[in-house]
N, C-alpha and C positions, 0 to 999 in steps of 0.2 A: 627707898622704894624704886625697883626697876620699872618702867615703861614701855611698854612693844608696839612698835609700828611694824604693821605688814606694808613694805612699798615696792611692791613688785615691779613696777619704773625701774628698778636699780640700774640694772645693767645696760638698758638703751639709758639712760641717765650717763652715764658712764662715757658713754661713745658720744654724748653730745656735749660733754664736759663745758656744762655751762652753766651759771648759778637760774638762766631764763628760761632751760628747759622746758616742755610744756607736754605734759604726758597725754596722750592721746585717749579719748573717752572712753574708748574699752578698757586700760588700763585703772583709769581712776574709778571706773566702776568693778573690775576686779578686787581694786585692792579693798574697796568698802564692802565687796558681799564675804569675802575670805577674811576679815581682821577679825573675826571671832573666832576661828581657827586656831589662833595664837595659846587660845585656852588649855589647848593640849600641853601646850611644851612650857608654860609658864609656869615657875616655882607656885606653888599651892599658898605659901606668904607673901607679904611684899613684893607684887606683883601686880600689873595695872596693864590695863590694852591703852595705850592713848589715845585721846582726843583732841584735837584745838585750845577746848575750852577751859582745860587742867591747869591748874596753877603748882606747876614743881618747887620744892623745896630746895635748899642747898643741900647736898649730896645723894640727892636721888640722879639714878640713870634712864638714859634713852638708850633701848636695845634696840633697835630698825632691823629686818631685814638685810641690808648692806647699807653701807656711807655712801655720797656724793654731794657734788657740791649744789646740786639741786636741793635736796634735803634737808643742807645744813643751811642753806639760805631758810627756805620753810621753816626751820623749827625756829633760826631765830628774829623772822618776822612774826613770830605767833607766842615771843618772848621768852622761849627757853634762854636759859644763859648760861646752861654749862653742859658746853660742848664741846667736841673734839673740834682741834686746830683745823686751818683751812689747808694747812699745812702736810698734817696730818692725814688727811682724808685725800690732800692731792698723791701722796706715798702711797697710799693702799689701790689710789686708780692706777699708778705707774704698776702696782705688784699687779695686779689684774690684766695687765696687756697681753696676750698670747703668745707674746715673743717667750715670757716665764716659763712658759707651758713647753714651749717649744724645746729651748736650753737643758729643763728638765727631760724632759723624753727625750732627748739625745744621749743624755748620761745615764739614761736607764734602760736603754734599748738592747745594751748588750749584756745584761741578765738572758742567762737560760731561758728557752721557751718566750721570750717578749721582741715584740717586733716596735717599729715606728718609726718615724721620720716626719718633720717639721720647719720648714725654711723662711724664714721671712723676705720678703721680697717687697725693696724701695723704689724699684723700676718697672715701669708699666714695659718699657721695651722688652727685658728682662723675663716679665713672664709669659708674654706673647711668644718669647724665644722659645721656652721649655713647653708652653702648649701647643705649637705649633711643630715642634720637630719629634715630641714624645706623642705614641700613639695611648697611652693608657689614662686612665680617668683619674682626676683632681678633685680633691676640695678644695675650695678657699676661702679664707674664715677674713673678716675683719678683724682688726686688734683687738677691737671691743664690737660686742652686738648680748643681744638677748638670744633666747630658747626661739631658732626657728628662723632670724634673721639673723643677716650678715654673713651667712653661709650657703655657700653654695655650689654643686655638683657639677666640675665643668663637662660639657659633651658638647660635640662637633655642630650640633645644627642646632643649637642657641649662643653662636657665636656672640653676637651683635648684642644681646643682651649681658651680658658678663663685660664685655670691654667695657662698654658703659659706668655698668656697676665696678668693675676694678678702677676705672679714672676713676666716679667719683670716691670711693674708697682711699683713694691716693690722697686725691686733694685734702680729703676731712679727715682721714686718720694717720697719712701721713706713711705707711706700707699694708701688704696684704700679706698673709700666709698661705702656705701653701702644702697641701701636705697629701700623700696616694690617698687614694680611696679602698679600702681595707672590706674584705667579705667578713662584715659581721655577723657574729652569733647571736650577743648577748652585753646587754650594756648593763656596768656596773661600775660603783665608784667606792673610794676610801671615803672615812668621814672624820674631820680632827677637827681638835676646838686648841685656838694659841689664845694665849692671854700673855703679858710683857713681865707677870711674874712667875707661871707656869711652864711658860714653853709652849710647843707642840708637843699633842699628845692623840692619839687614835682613838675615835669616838667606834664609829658601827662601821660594817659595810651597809652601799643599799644597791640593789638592784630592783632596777626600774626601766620601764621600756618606753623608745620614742620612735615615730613614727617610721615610716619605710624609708623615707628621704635622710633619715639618721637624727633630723634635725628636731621634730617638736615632740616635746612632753606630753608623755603620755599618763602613766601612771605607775607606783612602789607597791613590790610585791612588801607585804609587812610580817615579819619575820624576827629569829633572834639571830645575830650575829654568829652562833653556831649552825644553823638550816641553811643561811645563806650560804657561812663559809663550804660548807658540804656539799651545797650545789655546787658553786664556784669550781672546787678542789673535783669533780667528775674528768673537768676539762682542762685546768693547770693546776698543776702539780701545787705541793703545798704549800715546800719550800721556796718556790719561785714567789708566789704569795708574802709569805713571811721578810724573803731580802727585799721583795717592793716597799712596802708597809715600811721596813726599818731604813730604807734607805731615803724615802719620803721626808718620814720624820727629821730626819740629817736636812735634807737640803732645802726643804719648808723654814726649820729655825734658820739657817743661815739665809736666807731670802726676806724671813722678816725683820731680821734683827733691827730693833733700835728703830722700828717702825709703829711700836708699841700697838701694834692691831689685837684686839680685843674680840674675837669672833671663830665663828667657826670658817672651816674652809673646803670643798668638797675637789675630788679631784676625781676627775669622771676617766673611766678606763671600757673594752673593748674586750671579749672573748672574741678571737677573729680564726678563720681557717684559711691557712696559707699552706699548698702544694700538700691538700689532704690532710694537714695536722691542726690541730689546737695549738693556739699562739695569743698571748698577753698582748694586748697595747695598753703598758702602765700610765700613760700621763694623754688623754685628749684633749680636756682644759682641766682648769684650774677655777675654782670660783671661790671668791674672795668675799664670802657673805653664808647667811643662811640658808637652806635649802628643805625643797620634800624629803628628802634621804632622810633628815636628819629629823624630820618632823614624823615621819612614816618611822622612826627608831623607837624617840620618845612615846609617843602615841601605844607603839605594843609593849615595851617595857613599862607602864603603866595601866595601861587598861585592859590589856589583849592575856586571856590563858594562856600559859605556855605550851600547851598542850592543842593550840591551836594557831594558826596564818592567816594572811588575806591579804585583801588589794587595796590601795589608795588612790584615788583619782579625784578631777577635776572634771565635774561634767558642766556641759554651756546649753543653755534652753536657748534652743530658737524662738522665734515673734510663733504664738499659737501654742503653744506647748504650755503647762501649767505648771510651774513648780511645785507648789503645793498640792495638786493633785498626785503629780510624778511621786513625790516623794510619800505621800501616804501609802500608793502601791505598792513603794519597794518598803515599806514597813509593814504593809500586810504578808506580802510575798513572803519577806525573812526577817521574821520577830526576833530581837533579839534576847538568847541565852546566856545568862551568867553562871560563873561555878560559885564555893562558897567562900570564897574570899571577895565579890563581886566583879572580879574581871569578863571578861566576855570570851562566849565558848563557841559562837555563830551568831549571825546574823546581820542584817544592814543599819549601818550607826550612822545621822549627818552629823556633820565635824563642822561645819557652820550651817546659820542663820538659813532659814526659808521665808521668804515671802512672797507675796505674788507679783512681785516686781522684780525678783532676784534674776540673774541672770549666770551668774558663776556657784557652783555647789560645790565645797568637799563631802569624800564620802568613803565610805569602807565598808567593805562586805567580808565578816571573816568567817571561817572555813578548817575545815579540821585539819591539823599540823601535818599529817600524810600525806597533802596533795600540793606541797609544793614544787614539784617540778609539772605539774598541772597548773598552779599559778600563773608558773612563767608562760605555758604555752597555749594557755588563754590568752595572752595578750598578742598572740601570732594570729 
C-alpha cells in the first residue's frame, strides 16, 4: 500500500534543515484543507491519503509531497519505520540547492534561442560590489526557500532592506544567487519522474502562471501536453524544445545518480523577450518533490475531455467570506458536463474538501479546448 502526505512545509523545511522545524500555522492549515487533493493523482488501488493514526505494514510506502528531515523525524515519531535514510534525504536537500539549477542553466544556455545566467555568490562584499557598480535589475534567490520567499527583486531604493536580508541569507544558508532579471512572457516548466531503477524520464509540460513579482503561485492552465506544447512552440521553436527536454534528461540522471530519489522533479523555465525576440530560459529552478504541474497533468488525463482545457488554482477565503456558500455559487454558476465516457466537458469541479471552516480550496473550471491561449491570458 502507498500512502500520500500532502506537506507543503517542504521547501521552507528545507532551508531550515532541521529535524525541530516548526511549520507556521497557515502552512499546517493548508496542508490539512488540500490532503484530499491527493485523490486526483493517487493510483485507484493501493492507495491511501495518510493519517497519524494508520498503522503501516511491512512494505508499504510513504509518498509525501517532498523529503526533509523535518518529515522524517514526524513520520518516525508517529512510528512509521520504513523510511528513507537520514542520509538519503540529506542528498536530495544538497540536490535541491540552487547552485544545481544554476550549473545546469549554464550548460544550457547556449542552445539556440535560450538565454540565462546564474551565479552563486559566498560574499556579501561581493554582491554589494556587482549591485552597486551594475545599473540593471537582479534577482536573488536563497539556496533554499518556498514559492514566494527567499526571493527577491533587487532595486535602488530598498537598499537597506536586501542587505539585511542577503547577511541574514549568508549567515543561515551559507551563499545567495544571483541572477538578471529577465522580461518575462510566460512561465512554464518540464515535468520528469526518476526512480533508482528507471531513470529519468519526461512526464507533461505545465504552464502555469505566478504573480507580477515572478514569485508566487498562482495557478495551471490544464491541458494535454500536445495544446501546451503548441502554445509553447508559437514562441520557441520546436526543436529548441526537444534538445532542452533531451539534454535535461542527461544531466538530471547524472545529478541524481546513486542518490536513489524516487519522485518527481519539476524544472520551471521562462518564455522571455530579449531585444524584441522570443528567447528560452531553460532551467530557473529545479524542484526536487512533487508539484501542481504535475497534479494539474494527472487531474486532465484522467477526468478532463480531450476535447476540452481549464484552470487549476488555489483560492484562500478571507475572515467573512463563506466557503460553503462561495462554492455553491460557483456550482450553480458552471454545472458540471460530462461526455460519454464520464470525463468532464465544462464546468466548476472542487478538487478538495469544503467546510465552513476551510480556508484554502483547490478548484478547476474547464472550458472548451479552443480557448487555450485565452487561458493563459486570463491569468494576465
Amino acid at each position: 500500500m502507498d500512502y500520500y502526505i500532502f506537506n507543503p512545509e517542504n521547501d521552507e523545511a528545507l532551508a531550515a534543515n532541521t529535524s525541530y522545524y516548526q511549520p507556521s500555522a497557515s502552512i499546517i492549515r493548508m496542508a490539512h484543507d488540500l490532503s484530499d487533493m491527493q485523490r486526483f493523482i493517487m493510483p485507484a488501488n493501493n492507495a491511501m491519503i495518510y493519517t497519524p493514526r494508520m498503522v503501516l505494514k511491512k512494505g508499504d510506502r510513504i509518498r509525501p509531497w517532498g523529503w526533509s528531515k523535518f518529515l522524517l523525524k514526524r513520520l518516525s515519531d508517529e512510528g512509521v519505520t520504513e523510511l528513507p535514510s537520514v542520509e538519503d534525504v540529506e542528498k536530495w536537500r544538497m540536490l535541491s540547492h540552487r547552485r544545481n539549477a544554476a550549473s545546469i542553466l549554464n550548460k544550457l544556455s547556449n542552445i539556440t534561442e535560450c538565454i540565462g545566467e546564474a551565479v552563486e555568490y559566498k560574499s556579501e562584499n561581493d554582491i554589494h560590489k556587482l549591485l552597486d557598480e551594475d545599473s540593471n535589475k537582479y534577482v536573488l534567490k536563497a539556496p533554499w526557500s518556498s514559492s514566494g520567499r527567499g526571493v527577491h527583486t533587487y532595486e535602488k531604493d530598498k537598499e537597506q532592506p536586501i542587505n539585511n536580508w542577503i547577511r541574514n541569507t549568508m549567515r543561515t544558508q551559507g551563499s545567495v544567487m544571483v541572477e538578471p532579471q529577465y522580461n518575462k512572457l510566460y512561465d512554464f516548466a518540464m515535468e520528469f519522474k526518476a526512480s533508482p531503477n528507471s531513470g529519468v524520464e519526461f512526464v507533461c509540460y505545465s504552464l502555469f502562471k505566478t504573480s507580477p513579482d515572478y514569485h508566487i503561485y498562482l495557478g495551471n492552465v490544464i491541458a494535454s501536453n500536445e495544446d501546451i506544447e503548441a502554445f509553447i512552440t508559437q514562441y520557441i521553436p520546436y526543436e529548441t524544445l526537444q534538445t532542452v527536454r533531451k539534454q535535461l534528461i542527461n544531466k538530471l540522471t547524472s545529478l541524481l545518480k546513486g542518490s536513489n530519489y524516487d519522485n518527481y522533479i519539476g524544472v520551471d523555465m521562462m518564455i522571455c523577450v530579449e531585444d524584441g525576440k522570443h528567447k528560452l530560459h531553460p532551467c530557473v529552478e529545479i524542484n526536487l518533490r512533487m508539484n501542481m504541474g504535475v497534479l494539474a497533468h494527472i487531474f486532465y488525463e484522467r477526468s478532463v475531455s480531450h476535447n476540452s482545457i481549464g484552470f487549476f488554482n488555489i483560492k484562500y477565503f478571507k475572515n467573512g467570506i463563506s466557503p460553503v456558500v462561495e462554492n455553491e455559487k460557483m456550482t450553480a454558476r458552471s454545472p458540471l458536463h460530462y461526455d460519454n465516457s464520464g470525463r468532464i466537458i465544462d464546468g466548476y469541479i472542487s478538487l478538495s474538501s469544503i467546510k465552513k471552516d476551510t480556508k484554502f480550496h483547490a478548484m478547476a473550471i474547464i472550458k472548451p479546448r479552443n480557448l487555450l491561449k485565452r487561458c493563459v491570458d486570463i491569468f494576465h
